[in-house]
C-alpha positions in Angstrom: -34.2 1.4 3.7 -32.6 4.2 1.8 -28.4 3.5 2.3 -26.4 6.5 1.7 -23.4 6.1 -1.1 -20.0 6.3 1.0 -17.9 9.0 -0.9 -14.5 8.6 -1.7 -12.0 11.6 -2.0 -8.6 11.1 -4.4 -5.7 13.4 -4.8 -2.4 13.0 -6.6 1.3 14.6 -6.7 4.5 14.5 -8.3 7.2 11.8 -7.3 10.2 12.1 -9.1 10.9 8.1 -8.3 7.6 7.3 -8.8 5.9 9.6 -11.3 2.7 10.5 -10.1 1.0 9.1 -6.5 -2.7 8.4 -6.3 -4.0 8.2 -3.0 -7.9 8.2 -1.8 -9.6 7.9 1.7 -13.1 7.6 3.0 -14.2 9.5 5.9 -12.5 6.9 7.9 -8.7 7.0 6.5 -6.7 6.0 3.4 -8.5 3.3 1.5 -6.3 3.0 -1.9 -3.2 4.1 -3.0 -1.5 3.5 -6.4 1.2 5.3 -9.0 3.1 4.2 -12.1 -1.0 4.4 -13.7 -3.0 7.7 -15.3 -5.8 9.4 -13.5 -7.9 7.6 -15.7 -7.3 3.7 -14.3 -7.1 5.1 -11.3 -10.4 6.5 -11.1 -11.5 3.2 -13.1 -10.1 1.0 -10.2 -11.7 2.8 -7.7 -15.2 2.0 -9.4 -14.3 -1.5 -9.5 -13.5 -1.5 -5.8 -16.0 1.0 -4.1 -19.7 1.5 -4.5 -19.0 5.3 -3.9 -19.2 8.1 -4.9 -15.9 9.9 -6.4 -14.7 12.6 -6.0 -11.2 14.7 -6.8 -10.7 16.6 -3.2 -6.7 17.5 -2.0 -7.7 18.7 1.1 -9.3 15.2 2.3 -6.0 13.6 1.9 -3.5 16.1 3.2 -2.3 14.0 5.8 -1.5 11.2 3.9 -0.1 13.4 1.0 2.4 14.6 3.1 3.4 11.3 4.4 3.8 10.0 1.0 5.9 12.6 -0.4 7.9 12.5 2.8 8.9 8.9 2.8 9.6 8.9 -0.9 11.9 11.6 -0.3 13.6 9.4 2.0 12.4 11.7 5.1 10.1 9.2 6.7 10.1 5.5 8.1 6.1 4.6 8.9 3.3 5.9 8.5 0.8 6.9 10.7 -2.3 8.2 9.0 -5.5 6.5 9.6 -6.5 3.8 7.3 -9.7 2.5 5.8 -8.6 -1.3 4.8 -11.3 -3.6 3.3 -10.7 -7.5 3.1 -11.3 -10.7 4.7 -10.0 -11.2 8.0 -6.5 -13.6 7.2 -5.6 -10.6 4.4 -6.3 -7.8 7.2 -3.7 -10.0 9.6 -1.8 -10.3 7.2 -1.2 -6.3 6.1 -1.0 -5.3 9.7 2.1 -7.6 10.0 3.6 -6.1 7.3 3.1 -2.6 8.9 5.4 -3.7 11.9 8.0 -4.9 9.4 11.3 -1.9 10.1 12.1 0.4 7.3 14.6 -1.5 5.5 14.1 -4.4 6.4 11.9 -7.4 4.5 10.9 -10.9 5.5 10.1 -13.7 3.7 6.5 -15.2 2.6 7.1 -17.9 4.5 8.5 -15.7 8.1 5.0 -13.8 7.5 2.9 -17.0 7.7 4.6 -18.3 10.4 4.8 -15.0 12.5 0.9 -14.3 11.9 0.0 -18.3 13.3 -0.2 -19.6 9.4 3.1 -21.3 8.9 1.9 -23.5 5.9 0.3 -20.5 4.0 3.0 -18.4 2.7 1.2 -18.5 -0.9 -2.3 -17.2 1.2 0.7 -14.1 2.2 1.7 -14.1 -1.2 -2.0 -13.2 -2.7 -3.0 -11.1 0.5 0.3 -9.1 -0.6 -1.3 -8.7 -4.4 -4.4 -7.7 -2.6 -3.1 -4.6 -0.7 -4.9 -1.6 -1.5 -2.6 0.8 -0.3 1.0 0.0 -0.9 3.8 2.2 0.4 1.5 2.6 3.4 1.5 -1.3 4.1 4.7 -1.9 3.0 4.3 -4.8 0.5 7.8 -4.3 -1.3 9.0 -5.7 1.6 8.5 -9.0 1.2 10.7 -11.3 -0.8 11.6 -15.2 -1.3 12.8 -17.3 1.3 16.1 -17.7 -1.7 16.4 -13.9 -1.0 14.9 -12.5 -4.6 12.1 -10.5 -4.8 9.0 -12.9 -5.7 6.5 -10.4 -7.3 4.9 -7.2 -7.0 2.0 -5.5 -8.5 4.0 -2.5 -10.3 7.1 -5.3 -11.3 9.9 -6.7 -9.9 11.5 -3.6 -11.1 10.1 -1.4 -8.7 10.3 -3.7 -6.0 14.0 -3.4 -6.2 14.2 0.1 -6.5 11.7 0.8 -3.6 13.9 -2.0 -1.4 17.4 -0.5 -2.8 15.9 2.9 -1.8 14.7 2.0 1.9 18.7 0.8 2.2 20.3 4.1 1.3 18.0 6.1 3.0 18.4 4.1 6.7 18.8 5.3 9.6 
């Protein structure tokens, strides 16, 4: 039997705080989002994690475009676009937890395993939090070290603390 290639549609824009914002979705919802990067590695990561066809199409991710710009202009809290997330079942609980955590707020590795039933596998959260495909969206920034620093994040520590610094200004 003859499987048709799923087709994946990217866009970008303009952040001023992050430079330019990759985001791409499936006919289902947002499936990867990434910035700080070229078009080029973007495009080459979304080989290495979709057999799909892709393709460069803005109106596919309107919804999600605005979203973006909206929260990194300090104008949004959550998001509520549909999402396409792919990964094994503990890294799926583990990314819709983080979606609950408030704007502003952050929890600890360690409060994550324990709120999702896990309490000895706050280094499983730690590598599920690598393993987000769509950060922003799933708010992996927000999660530091039980000793309150920032532990790590996929774009640097760096960014971690200006993302976290920037949910604090921007509060309600």
């Amino acid at each position: 039997m003859d499987r048709k290639k799923e087709t994946v549609y990217y866009s970008s824009f303009n952040s001023s705080f992050l430079g330019e914002v990759f985001i791409a979705s499936t006919v289902k919802g947002v499936c990867y989002v990434d910035f700080l990067t070229s078009e080029r590695n973007f495009i080459k990561n979304l080989k290495k994690r979709f057999h799909a066809q892709i393709l460069k199409e803005d109106s596919k991710n309107d919804e999600a475009r605005s979203q973006l710009k909206e929260f990194l202009s300090g104008r949004r809290k959550s998001f509520d676009c549909r999402l396409d997330l792919k990964g094994t079942s503990f890294e799926r609980k583990v990314w819709f937890f983080l979606k609950k955590i408030p704007y502003g707020e952050t929890r600890s590795y360690k409060e994550v395993a324990e709120a999702i039933g896990h309490p000895k596998a706050f280094r499983a959260v730690g590598m599920a939090n690598a393993r987000n495909p769509i950060p922003l969206i799933i708010p992996c920034h927000r999660i530091i070290k039980s000793n309150g620093e920032p532990g790590g994040y996929g774009h640097g520590t760096g960014v971690k603390k200006r993302l976290l610094d920037f949910e604090k200004i921007h509060g309600f």
